[in-house]
py3Dmol code that shows the C-alpha trace and the ligand (Angstrom):
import py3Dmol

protein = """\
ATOM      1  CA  UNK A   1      -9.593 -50.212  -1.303  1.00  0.00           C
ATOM      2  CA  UNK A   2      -9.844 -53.332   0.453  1.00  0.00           C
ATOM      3  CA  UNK A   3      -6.265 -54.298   2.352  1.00  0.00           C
ATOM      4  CA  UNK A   4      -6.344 -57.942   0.405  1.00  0.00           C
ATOM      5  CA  UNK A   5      -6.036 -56.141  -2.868  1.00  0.00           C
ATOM      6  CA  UNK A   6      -3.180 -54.093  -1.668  1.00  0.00           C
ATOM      7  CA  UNK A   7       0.468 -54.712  -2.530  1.00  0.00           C
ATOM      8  CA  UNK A   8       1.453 -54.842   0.723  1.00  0.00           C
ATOM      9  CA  UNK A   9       5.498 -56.036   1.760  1.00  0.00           C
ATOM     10  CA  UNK A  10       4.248 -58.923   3.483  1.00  0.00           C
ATOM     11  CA  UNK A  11       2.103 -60.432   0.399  1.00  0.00           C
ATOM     12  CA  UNK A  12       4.278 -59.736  -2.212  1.00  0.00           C
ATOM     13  CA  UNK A  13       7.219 -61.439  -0.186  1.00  0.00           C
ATOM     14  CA  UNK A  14       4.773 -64.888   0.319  1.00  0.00           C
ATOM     15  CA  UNK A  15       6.504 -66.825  -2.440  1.00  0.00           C
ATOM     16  CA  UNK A  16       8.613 -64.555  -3.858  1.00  0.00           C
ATOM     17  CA  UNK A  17      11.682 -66.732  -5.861  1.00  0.00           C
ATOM     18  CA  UNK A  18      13.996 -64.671  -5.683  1.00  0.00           C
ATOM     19  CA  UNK A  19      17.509 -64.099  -3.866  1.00  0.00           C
ATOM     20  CA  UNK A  20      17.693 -60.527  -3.443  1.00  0.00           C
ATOM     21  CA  UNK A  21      15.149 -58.501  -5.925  1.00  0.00           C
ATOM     22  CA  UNK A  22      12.257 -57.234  -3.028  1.00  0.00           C
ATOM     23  CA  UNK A  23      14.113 -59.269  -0.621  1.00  0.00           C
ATOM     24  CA  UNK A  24      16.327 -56.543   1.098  1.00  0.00           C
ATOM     25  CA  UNK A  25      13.341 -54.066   1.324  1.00  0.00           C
ATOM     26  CA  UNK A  26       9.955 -52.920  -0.395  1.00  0.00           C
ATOM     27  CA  UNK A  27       7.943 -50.208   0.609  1.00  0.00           C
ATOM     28  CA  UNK A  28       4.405 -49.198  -0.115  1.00  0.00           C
ATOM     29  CA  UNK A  29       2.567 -46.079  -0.791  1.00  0.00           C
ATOM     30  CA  UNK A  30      -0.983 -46.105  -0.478  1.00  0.00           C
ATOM     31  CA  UNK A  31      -0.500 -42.773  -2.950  1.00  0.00           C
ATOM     32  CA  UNK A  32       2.821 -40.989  -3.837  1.00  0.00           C
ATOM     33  CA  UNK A  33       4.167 -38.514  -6.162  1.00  0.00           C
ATOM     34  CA  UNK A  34       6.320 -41.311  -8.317  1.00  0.00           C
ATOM     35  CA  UNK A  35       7.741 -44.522  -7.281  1.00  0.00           C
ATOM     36  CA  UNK A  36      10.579 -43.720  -9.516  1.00  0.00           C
ATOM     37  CA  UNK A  37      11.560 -39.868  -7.185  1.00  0.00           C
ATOM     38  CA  UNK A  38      11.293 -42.245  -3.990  1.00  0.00           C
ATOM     39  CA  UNK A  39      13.384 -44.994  -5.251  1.00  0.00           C
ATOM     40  CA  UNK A  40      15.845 -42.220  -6.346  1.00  0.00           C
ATOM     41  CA  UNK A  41      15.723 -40.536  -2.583  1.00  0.00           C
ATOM     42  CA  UNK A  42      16.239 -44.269  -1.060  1.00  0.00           C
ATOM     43  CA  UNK A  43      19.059 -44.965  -3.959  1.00  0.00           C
ATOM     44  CA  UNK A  44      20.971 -41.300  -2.784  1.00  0.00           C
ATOM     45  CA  UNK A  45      20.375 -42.226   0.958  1.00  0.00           C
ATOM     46  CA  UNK A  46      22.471 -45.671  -0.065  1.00  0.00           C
ATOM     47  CA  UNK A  47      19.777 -48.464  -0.026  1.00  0.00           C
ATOM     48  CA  UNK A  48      20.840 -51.488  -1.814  1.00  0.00           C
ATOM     49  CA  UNK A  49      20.437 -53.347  -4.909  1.00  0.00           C
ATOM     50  CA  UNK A  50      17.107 -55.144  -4.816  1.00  0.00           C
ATOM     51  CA  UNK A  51      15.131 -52.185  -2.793  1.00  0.00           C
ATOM     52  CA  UNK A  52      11.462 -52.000  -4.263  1.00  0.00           C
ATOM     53  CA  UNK A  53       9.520 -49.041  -3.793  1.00  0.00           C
ATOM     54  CA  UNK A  54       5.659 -49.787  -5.173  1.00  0.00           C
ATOM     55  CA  UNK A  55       2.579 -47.615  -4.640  1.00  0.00           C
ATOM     56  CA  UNK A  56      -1.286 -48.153  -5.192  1.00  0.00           C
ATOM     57  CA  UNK A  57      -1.867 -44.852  -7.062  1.00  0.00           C
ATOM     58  CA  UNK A  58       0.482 -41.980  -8.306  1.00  0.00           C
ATOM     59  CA  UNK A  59      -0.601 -38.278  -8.659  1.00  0.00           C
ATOM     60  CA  UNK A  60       2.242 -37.554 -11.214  1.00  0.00           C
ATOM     61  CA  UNK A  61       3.436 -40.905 -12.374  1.00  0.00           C
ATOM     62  CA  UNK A  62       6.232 -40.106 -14.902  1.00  0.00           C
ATOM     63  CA  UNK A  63       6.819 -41.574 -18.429  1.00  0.00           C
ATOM     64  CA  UNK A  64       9.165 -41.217 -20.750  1.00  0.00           C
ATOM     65  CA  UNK A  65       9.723 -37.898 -22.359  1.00  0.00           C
ATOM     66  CA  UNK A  66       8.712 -35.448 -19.381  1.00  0.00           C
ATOM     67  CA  UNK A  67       4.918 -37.373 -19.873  1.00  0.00           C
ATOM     68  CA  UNK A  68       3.006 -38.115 -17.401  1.00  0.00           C
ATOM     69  CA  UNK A  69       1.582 -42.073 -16.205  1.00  0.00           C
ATOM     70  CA  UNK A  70      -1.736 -42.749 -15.762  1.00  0.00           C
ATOM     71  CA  UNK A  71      -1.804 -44.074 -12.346  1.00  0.00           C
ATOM     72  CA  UNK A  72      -5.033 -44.904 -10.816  1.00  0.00           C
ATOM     73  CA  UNK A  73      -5.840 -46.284  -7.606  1.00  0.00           C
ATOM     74  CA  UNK A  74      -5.167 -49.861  -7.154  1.00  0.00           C
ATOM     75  CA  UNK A  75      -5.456 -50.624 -10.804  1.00  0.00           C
ATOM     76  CA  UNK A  76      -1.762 -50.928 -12.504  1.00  0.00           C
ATOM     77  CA  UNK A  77       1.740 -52.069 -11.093  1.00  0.00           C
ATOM     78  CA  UNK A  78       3.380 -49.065 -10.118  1.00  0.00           C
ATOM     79  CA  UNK A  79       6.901 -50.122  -9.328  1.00  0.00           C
ATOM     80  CA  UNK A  80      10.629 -49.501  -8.477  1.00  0.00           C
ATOM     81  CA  UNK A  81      13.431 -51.057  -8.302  1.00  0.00           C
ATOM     82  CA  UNK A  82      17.008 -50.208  -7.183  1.00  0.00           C
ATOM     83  CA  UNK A  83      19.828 -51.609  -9.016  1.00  0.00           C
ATOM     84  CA  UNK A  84      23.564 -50.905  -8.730  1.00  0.00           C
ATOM     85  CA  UNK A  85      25.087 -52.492 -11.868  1.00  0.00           C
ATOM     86  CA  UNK A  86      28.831 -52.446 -12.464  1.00  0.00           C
ATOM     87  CA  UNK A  87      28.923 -50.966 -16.170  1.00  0.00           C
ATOM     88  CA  UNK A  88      29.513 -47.790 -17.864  1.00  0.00           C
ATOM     89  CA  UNK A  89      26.821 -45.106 -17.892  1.00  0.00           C
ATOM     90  CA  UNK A  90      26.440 -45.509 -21.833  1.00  0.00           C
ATOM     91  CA  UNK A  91      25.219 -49.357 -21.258  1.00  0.00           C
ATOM     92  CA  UNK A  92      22.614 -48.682 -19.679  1.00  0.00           C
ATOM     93  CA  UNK A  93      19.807 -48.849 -21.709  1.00  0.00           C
ATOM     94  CA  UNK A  94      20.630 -52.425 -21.428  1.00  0.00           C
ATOM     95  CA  UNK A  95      18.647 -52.300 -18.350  1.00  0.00           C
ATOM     96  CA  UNK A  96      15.980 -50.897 -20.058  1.00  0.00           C
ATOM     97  CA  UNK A  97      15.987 -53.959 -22.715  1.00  0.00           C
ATOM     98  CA  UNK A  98      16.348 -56.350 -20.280  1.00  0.00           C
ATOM     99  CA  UNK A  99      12.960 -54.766 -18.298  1.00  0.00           C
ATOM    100  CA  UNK A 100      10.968 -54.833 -21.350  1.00  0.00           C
ATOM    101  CA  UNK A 101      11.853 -59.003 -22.129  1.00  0.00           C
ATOM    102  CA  UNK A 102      11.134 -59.024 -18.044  1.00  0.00           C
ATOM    103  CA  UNK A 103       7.846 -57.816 -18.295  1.00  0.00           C
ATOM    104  CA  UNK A 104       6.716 -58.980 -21.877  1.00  0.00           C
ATOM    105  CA  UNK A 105       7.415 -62.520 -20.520  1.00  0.00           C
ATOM    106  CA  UNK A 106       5.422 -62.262 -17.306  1.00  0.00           C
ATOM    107  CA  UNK A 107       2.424 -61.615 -20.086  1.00  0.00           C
ATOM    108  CA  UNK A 108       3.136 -63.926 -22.400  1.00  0.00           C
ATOM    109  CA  UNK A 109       1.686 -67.482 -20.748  1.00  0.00           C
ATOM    110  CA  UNK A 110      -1.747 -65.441 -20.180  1.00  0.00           C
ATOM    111  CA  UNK A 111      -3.801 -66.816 -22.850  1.00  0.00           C
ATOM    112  CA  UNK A 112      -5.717 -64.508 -25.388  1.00  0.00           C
ATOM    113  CA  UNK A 113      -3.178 -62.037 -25.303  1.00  0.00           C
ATOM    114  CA  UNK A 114      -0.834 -60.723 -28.436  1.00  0.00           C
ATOM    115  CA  UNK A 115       2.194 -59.456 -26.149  1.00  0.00           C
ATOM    116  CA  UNK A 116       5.135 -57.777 -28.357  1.00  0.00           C
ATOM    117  CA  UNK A 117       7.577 -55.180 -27.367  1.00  0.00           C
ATOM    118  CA  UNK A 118       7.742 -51.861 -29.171  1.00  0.00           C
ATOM    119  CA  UNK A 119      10.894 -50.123 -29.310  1.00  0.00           C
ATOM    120  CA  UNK A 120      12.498 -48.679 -26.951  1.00  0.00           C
ATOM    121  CA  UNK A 121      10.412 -49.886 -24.212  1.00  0.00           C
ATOM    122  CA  UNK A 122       6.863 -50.464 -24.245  1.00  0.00           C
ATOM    123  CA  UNK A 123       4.912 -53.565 -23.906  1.00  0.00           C
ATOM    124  CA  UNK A 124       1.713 -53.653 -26.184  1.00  0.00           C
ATOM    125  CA  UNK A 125      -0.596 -55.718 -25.400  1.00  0.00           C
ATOM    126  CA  UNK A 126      -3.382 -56.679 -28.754  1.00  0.00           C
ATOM    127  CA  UNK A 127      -1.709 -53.903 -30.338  1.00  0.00           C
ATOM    128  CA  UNK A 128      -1.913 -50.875 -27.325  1.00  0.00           C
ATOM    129  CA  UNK A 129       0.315 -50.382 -24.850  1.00  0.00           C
ATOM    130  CA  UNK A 130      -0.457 -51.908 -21.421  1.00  0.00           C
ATOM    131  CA  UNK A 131       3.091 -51.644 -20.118  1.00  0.00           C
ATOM    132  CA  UNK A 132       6.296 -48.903 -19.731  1.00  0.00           C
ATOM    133  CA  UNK A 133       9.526 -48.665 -18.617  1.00  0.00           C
ATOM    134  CA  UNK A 134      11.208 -45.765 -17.446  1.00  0.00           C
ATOM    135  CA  UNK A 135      14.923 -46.245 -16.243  1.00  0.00           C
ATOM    136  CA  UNK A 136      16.812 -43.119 -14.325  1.00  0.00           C
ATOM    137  CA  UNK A 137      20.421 -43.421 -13.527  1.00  0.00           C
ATOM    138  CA  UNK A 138      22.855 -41.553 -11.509  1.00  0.00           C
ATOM    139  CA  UNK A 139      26.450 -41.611 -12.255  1.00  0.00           C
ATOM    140  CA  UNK A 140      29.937 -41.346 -11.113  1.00  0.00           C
ATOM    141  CA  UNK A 141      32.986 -40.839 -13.450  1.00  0.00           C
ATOM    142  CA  UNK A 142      31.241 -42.159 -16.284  1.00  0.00           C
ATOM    143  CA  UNK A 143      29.792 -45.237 -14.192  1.00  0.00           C
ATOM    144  CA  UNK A 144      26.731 -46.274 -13.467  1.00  0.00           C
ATOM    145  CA  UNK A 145      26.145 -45.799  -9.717  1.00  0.00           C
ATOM    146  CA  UNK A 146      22.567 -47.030  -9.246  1.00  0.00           C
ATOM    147  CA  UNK A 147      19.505 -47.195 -11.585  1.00  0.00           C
ATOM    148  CA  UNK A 148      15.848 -47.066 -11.046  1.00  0.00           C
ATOM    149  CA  UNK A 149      14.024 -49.013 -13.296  1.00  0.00           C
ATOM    150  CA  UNK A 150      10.325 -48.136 -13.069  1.00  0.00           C
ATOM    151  CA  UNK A 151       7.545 -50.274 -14.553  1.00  0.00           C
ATOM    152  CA  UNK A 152       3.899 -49.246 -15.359  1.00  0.00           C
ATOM    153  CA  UNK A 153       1.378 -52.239 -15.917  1.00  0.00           C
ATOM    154  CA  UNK A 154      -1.805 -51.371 -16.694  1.00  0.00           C
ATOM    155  CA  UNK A 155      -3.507 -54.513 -15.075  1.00  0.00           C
ATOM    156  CA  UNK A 156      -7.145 -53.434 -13.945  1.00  0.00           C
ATOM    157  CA  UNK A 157      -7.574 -50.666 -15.563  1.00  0.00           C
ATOM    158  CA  UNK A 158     -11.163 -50.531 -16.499  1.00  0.00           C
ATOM    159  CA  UNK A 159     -10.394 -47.456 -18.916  1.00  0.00           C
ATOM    160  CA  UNK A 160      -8.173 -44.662 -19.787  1.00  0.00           C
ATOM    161  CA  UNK A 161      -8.673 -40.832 -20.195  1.00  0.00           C
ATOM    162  CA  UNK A 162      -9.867 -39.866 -23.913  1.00  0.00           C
ATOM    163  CA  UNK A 163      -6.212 -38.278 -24.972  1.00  0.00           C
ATOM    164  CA  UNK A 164      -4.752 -42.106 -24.287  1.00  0.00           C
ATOM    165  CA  UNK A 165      -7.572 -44.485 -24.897  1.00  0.00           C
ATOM    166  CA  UNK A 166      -6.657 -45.182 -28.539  1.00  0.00           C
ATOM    167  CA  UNK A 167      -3.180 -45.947 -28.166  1.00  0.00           C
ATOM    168  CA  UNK A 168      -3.756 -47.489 -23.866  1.00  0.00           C
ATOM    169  CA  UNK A 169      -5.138 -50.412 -23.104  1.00  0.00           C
ATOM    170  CA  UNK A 170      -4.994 -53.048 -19.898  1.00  0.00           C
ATOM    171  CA  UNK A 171      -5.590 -56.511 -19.034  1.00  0.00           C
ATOM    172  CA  UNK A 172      -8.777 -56.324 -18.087  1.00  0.00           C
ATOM    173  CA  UNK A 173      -9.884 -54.622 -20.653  1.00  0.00           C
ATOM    174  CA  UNK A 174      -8.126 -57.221 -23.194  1.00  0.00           C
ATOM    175  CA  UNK A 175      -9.498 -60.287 -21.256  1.00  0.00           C
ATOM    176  CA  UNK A 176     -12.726 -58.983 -19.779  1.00  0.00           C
ATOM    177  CA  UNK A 177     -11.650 -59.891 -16.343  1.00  0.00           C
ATOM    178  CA  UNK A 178      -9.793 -58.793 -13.320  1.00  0.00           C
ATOM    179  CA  UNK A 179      -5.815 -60.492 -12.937  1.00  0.00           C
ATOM    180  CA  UNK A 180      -3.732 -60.567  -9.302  1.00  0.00           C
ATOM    181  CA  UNK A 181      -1.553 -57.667  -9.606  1.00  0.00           C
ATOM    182  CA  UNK A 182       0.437 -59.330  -6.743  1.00  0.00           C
ATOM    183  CA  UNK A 183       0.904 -62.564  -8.979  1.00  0.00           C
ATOM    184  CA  UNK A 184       2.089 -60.761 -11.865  1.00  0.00           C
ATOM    185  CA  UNK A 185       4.712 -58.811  -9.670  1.00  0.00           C
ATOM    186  CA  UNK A 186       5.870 -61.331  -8.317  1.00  0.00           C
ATOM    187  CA  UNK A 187       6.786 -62.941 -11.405  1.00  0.00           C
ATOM    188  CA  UNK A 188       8.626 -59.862 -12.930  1.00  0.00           C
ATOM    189  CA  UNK A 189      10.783 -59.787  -9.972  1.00  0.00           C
ATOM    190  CA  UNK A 190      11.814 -63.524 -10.498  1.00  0.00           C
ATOM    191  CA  UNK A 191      12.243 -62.996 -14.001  1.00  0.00           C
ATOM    192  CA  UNK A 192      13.993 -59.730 -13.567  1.00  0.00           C
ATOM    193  CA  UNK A 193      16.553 -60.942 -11.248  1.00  0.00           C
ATOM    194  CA  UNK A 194      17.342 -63.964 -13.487  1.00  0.00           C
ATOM    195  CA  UNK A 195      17.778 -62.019 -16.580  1.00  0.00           C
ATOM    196  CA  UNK A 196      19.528 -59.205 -14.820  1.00  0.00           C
ATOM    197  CA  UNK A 197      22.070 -62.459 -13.661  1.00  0.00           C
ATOM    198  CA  UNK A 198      22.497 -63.236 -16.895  1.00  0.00           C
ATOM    199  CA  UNK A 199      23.161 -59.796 -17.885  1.00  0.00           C
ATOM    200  CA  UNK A 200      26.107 -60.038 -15.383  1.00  0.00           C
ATOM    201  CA  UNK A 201      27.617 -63.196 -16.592  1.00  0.00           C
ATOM    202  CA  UNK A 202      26.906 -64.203 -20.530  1.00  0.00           C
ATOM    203  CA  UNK A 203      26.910 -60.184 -21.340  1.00  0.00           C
ATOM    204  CA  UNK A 204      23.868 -58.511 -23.435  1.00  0.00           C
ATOM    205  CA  UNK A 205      23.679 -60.586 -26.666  1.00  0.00           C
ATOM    206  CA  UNK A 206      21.052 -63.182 -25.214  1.00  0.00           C
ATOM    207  CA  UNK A 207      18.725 -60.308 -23.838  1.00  0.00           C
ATOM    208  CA  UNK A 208      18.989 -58.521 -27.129  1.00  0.00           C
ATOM    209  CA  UNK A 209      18.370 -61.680 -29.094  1.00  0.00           C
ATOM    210  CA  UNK A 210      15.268 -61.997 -26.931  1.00  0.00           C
ATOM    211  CA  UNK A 211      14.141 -58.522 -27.620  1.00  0.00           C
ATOM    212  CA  UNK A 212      14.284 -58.922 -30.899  1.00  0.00           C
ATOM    213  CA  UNK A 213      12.690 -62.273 -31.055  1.00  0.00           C
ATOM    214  CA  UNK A 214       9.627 -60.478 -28.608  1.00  0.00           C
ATOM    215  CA  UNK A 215       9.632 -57.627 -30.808  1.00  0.00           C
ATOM    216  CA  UNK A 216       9.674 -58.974 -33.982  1.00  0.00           C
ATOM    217  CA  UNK A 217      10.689 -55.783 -35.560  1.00  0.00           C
ATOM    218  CA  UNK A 218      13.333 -55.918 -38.092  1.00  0.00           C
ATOM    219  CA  UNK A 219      12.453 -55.708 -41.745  1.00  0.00           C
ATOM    220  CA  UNK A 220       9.192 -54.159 -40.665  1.00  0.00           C
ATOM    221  CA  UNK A 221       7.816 -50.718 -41.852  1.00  0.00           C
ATOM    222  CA  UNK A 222       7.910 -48.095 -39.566  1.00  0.00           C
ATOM    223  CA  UNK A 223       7.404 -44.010 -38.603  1.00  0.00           C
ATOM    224  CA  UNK A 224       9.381 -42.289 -35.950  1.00  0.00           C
ATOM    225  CA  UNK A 225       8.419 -39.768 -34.061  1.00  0.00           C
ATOM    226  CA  UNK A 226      10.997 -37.190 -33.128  1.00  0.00           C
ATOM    227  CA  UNK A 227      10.781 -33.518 -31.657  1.00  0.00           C
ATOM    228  CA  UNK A 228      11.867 -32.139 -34.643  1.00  0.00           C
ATOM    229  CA  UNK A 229      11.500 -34.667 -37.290  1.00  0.00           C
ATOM    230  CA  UNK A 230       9.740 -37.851 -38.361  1.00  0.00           C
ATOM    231  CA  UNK A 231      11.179 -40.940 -40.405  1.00  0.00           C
ATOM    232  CA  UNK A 232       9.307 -43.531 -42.425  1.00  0.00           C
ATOM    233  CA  UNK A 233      11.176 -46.634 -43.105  1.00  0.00           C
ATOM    234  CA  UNK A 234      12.608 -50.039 -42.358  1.00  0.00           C
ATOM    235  CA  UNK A 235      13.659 -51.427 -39.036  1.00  0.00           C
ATOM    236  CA  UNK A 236      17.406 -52.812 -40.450  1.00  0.00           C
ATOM    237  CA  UNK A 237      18.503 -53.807 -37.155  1.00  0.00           C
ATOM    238  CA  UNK A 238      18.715 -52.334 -33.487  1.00  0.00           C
ATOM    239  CA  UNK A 239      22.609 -52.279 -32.379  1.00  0.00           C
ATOM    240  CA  UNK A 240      24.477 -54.044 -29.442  1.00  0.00           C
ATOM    241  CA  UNK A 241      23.819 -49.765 -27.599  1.00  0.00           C
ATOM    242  CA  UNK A 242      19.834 -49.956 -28.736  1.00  0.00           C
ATOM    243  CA  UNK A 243      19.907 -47.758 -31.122  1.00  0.00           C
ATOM    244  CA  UNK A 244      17.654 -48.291 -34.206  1.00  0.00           C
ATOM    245  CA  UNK A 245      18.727 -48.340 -37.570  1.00  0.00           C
ATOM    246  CA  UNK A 246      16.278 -47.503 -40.123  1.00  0.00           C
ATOM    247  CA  UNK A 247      16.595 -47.232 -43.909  1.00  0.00           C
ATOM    248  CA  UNK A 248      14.685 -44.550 -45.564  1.00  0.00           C
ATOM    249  CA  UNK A 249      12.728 -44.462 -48.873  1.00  0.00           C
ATOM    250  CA  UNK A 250      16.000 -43.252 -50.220  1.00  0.00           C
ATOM    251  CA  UNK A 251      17.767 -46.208 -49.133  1.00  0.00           C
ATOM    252  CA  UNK A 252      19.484 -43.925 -46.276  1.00  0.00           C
ATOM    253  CA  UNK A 253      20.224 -45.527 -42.632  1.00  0.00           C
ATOM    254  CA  UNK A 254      19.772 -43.475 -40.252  1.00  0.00           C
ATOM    255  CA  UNK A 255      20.491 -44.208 -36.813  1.00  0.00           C
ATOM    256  CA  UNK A 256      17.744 -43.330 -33.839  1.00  0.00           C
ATOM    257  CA  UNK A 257      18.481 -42.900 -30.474  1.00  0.00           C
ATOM    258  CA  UNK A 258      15.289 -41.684 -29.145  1.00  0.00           C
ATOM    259  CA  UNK A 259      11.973 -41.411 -30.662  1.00  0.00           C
ATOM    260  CA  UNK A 260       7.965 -42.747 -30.949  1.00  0.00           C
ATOM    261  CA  UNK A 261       7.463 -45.819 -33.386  1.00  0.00           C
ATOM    262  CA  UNK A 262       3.982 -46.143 -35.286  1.00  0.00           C
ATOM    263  CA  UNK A 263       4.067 -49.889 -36.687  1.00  0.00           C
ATOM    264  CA  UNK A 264       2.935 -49.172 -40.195  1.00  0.00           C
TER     265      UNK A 264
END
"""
ligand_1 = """\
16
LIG
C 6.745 -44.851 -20.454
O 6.556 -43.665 -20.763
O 6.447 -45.760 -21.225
C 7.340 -45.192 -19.123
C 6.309 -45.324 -18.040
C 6.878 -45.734 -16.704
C 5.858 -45.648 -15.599
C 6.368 -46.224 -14.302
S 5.086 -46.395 -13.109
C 6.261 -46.772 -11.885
C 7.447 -45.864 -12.118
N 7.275 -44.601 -11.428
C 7.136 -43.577 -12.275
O 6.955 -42.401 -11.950
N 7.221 -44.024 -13.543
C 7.461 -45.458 -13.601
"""
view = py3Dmol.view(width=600, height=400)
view.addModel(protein, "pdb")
view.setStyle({"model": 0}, {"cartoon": {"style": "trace"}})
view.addModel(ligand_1, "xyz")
view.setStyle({"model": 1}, {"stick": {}})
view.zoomTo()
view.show()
């Protein structure tokens, strides 16, 4: 690929508003393993809050759930970012949350586009999901010592390997033409590092609310997927930790901490 389409350091930072979020440092992969296992080696070797690790292509990009990303060449926004929150390890899916209203928002001004977030964390785009978040944290004494918050975008990604093609889906392939991954990241750092602000000083209700305005969820008929068991139900609320309460047919909550929602 040509160097102009390349998410090179010295594009993204032309423009970038923002204080410290791929200020301190970025660094680019023509192809790696995961941005998410280099972010984590950088994050153990002490680099700061802010760090961004981003790569044109991964060979084993990882998702949620020991699954795999599909990461082609030059195609989707394949990137990491070091944070080092002060909060207790059980908060922080928080940062999860907070990446999904992050990331839905970047899509939301692009015209022709029905963006809503799924819970926990992905970003469908016209019903299929163009975006993902995967957050891995290492603690100390119950804190949170740094977290890696890894987003997949699936921006020109012209199509998708048969096993994910009915539930994948991109940008292009939404809008029939090609958008600046640069632009977009850009824009998720600026809105990252204001909502992760926020996060710091008015506390998690105003992300939540957001997420729940962006997902539009509760009241609304659902399955979960779990290992060993699915649910069908009603989204009655998702809780100050995340966790989704669902009522059965039985008129039984149960509460979900980790699972696969089918909008029914
Ligand atoms: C999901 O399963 O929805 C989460 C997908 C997260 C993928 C991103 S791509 C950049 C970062 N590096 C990884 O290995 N995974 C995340």
């Amino acid at each position: 690929m040509s160097e102009c389409d390349m998410l090179l350091p010295s594009k993204i930072v032309e423009g970038l508003d923002t204080d410290t979020f791929g200020k301190k440092e970025i660094v680019h992969f023509e192809e790696t393993d995961s941005t998410n296992a280099r972010a984590r080696e950088l994050a153990d070797q002490g680099a700061p809050e802010g760090t961004l690790v981003v790569a044109e292509r991964q060979t084993q990009g990882r998702g949620r759930k020991g699954r795999t990303w599909f990461s082609p060449t030059g195609a989707g926004i394949y990137a990491s970012l070091i944070l080092r929150p002060s909060m207790p390890a059980s908060e922080a899916t928080r940062i999860t949350f907070l990446t999904a209203v992050s990331a839905a928002e970047v899509l939301l001004p692009l015209k022709g586009l029905n963006v809503r977030i799924k819970w926990p964390n992905d970003i469908l785009v016209n019903g299929k999901k163009a975006a993902g978040i995967l957050t891995e944290i290492s603690t100390e004494r119950g804190s949170v010592d740094y977290a890696v918050v890894g987003l997949g975008m699936n921006v020109n990604t012209p199509a998708f390997p048969e096993d994910i093609s009915e539930k994948a889906t991109s940008l292009l392939i939404e809008r029939g033409e090609r958008f600046s991954r640069i632009d977009l990241l850009r824009e998720y750092l600026r809105r990252q590092e204001a909502s992760y602000r926020r996060l710091g000083t008015f506390g998690f209700e105003l992300i939540l609310d957001r997420w729940k305005e962006l997902a539009d969820c509760i009241g609304r008929e659902i399955r979960v997927e779990m290992m060993d068991k699915t649910y069908v139900g009603w989204v009655e609320d998702i809780d100050p930790e995340g966790i989704l309460i669902l009522k059965d047919r039985e008129g039984v909550s149960h509460r979900i901490v980790s699972g696969d929602v089918v909008l029914l």
